[in-house]
Each structure stands twice: as structure tokens, then as C-alpha cells.
C-alpha positions as CSV (number, residue, x, y, z in Angstrom):
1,X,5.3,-3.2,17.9
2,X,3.7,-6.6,18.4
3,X,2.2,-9.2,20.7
4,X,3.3,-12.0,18.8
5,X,5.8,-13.9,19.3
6,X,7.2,-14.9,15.8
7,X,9.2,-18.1,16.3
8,X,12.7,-19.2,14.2
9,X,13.5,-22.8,13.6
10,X,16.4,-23.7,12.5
11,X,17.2,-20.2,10.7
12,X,14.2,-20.3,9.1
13,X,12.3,-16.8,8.7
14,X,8.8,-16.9,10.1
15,X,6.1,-15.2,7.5
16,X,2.5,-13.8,9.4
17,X,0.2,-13.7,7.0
18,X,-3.6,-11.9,7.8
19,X,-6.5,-13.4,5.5
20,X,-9.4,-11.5,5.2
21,X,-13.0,-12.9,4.1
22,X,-14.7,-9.2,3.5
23,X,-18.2,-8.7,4.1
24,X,-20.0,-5.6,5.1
25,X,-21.6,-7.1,8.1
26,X,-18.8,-9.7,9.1
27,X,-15.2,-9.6,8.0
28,X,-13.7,-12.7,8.9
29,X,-10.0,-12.9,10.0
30,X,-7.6,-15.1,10.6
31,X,-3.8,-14.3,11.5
32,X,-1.1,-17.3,10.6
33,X,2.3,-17.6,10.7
34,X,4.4,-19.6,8.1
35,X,7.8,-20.9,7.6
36,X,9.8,-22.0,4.6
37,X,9.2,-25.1,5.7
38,X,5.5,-24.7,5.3
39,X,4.3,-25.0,8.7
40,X,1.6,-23.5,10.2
41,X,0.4,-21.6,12.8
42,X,-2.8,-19.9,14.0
43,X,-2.0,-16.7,15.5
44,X,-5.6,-14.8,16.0
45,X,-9.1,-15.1,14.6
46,X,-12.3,-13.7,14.7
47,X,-14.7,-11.4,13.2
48,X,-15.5,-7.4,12.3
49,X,-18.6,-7.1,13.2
50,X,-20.9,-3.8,12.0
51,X,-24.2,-3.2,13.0
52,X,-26.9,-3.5,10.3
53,X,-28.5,0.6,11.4
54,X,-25.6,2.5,10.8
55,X,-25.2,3.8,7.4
56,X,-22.6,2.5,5.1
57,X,-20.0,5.1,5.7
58,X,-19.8,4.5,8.9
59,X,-19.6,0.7,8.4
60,X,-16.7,0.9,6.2
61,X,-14.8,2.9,9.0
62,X,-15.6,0.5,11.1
63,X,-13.8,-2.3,8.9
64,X,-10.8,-0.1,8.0
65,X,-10.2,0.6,11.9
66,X,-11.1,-3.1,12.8
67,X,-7.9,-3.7,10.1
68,X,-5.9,-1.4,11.4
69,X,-5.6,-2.7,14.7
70,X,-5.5,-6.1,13.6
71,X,-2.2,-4.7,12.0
72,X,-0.9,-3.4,15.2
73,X,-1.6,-6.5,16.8
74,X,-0.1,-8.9,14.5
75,X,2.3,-7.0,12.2
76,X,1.6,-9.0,9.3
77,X,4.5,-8.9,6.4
78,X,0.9,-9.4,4.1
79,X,-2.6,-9.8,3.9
80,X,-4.2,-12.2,1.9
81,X,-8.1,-10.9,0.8
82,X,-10.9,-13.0,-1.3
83,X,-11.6,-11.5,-4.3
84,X,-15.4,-10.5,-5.6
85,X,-17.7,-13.9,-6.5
86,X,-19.8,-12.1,-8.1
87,X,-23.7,-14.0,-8.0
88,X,-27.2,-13.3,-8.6
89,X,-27.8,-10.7,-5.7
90,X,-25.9,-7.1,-7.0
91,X,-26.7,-5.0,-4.1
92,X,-24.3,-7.9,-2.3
93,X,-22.0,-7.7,-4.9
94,X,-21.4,-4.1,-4.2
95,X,-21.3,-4.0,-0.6
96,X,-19.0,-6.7,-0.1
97,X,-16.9,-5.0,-2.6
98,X,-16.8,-1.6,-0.8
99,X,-15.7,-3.4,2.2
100,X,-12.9,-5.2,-0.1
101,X,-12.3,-1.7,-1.4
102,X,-12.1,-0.8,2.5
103,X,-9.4,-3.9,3.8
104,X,-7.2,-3.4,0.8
105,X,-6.8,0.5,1.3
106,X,-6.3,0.2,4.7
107,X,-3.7,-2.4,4.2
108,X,-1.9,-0.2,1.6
109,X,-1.9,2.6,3.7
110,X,0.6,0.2,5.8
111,X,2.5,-0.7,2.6
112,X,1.3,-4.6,2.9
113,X,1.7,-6.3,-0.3
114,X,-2.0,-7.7,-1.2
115,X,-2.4,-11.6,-2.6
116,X,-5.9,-12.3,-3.9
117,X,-7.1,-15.3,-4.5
118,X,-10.7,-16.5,-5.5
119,X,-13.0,-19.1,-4.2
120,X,-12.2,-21.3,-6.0
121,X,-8.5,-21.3,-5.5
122,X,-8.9,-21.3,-1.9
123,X,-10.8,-24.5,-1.6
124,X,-8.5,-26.1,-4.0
125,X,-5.7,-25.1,-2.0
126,X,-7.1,-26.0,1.7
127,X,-9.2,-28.9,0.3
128,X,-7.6,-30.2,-3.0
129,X,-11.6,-29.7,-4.3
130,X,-12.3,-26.4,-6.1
131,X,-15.9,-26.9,-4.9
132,X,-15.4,-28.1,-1.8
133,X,-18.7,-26.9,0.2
134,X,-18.1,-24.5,3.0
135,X,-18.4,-27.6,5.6
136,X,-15.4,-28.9,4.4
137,X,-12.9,-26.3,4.1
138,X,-14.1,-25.4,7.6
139,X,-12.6,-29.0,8.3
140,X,-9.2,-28.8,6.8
141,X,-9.2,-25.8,8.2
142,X,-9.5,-26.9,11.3
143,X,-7.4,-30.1,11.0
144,X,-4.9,-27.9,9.0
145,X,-3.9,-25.5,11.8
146,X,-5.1,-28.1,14.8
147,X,-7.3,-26.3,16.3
148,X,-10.1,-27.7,18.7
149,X,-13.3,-27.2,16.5
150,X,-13.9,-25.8,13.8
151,X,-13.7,-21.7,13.6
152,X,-17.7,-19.7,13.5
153,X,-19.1,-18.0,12.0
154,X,-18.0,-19.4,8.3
155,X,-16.6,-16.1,6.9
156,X,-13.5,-16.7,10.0
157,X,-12.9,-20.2,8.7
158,X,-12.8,-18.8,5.0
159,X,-10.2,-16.0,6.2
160,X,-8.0,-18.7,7.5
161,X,-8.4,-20.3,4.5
162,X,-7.7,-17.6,2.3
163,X,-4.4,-17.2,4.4
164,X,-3.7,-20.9,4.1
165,X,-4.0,-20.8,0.8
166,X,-1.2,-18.1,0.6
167,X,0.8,-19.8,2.4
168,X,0.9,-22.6,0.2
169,X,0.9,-20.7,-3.2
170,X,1.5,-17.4,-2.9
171,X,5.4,-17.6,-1.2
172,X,7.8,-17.4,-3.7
173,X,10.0,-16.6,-0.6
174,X,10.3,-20.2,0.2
175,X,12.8,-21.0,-2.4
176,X,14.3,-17.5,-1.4
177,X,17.7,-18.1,0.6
């Protein structure tokens, strides 16, 4: 069951897509919905928010149940997650991983099919720039799915970009009849 109205133009079949930006103290969403024309649609954003006292376990339940019932909300046909930049800091590298770890197992659990994409594909995709900084994909983003201003904290505006970014590469369903 859902609250979302998926719309049909035209006979075209209406695609919602959840990105995820994973993190273990924010996990950005952003829920979108696509046609085979290649229009877009916000749906939903926000963040998963854990608080930085409770230990990790309970953390990653918090993610997986945040997912969850963004799943019941939205009933998503896929979810779209960032994969793992991996950079100087470790401890960062492993966290946001579990929390990766986290989205993508509650997602299978719901037999989602799972796109990732890295950075670096997602800014070429929303920006045409594989280094775009983060001020400009929150811009296309923005102008992209014409929305007022431009989606805070950064890791929502990267999870609509990562589901952007599916939505223009990762739908071989498009040429599907």
C-alpha cells in the first residue's frame, strides 16, 4: 500500500525510484518518480537522522527501520545507493559502509533491485562534470526536479542525485515496450 500517487501519461509506466546517500549520522533520501519519457518527479525527501550517544548497533537499526518505512511509504520498484569513496579517514570509511551494508539489506529483504553508482558518476550524470563540487549538484538538483531551493542538509541533495542519476542511466526499461 502507498501514499503516492503514481501518475500515467499517455500509457507510459511511471518508475519510483528511492536514492540513498548513506551515512551513519545522516542518510539522505530522496524518493522520484520517472517515466519512459524521462521526466521527473520529486516524490519525498529528507534525512535519517541517529544520534551520535547511542552505540552503533542501535544506529544501524535505526537506518534499516528509517528504510523500511520509507518503503511502505513510497513503494519504490528500486533503490538507488552511493557506493563507498573511500578517503583518508578509515574509521569513516567503515561506518558509512555499515550503514551501506544496513540500506542495501533492508532493501533486499523487500526484493528491490539495487543500482550503485559512485560519485563520480552521479555528478556526471546530474551535472555533466564528474567533479562538480557539492554546490553544484545541489543546483541541478534543484533546477532538475523544480523545486523551490535547494534540498539541506547536502547528503538529501546527493540522494536525489544518486536517484537522478538512475533515472537517467540505469533504466534499461525505457527502450522496454
Amino acid at each position: 500500500m502507498t501514499n503516492v500517487e503514481v501518475e500515467t501519461v499517455k500509457g507510459s509506466v511511471a518508475m519510483i525510484i528511492l536514492g540513498i546517500d548513506p551515512g551513519t549520522a545522516i542518510s539522505g533520501y530522496g524518493v522520484i518518480q520517472t517515466d519512459r519519457s524521462g521526466r521527473l518527479k520529486v516524490l519525498g525527501y529528507g534525512a535519517i537522522r541517529t544520534a551520535a550517544n547511542l552505540g552503533m548497533d542501535q544506529r544501524l537499526l535505526q537506518i534499516y527501520d528509517g528504510i523500511q518505512r520509507l518503503i511502505d511509504e513510497y513503494s519504490p520498484q528500486c533503490l538507488a545507493i552511493e557506493e563507498l569513496f573511500f578517503n583518508r579517514n578509515v574509521t569513516t570509511a567503515l561506518t558509512v559502509g555499515q550503514a551501506r551494508g544496513v540500506v542495501i539489506l533492508a532493501a533486499a529483504h523487500r526484493g528491490l533491485p539495487i543500482a550503485e553508482y559512485t560519485p563520480l558518476q552521479v555528478k556526471q550524470s546530474v551535472t555533466g562534470v564528474g567533479r562538480a563540487p557539492k554546490e553544484q549538484v545541489g543546483y541541478m538538483v534543484r533546477l532538475l526536479l523544480g523545486l523551490a531551493e535547494v534540498p539541506r542538509p547536502d547528503d538529501v541533495a546527493d540522494a536525489l542525485a544518486v536517484g537522478i542519476c538512475h533515472a537517467h542511466n540505469g533504466l534499461g526499461w525505457r527502450g522496454q515496450r
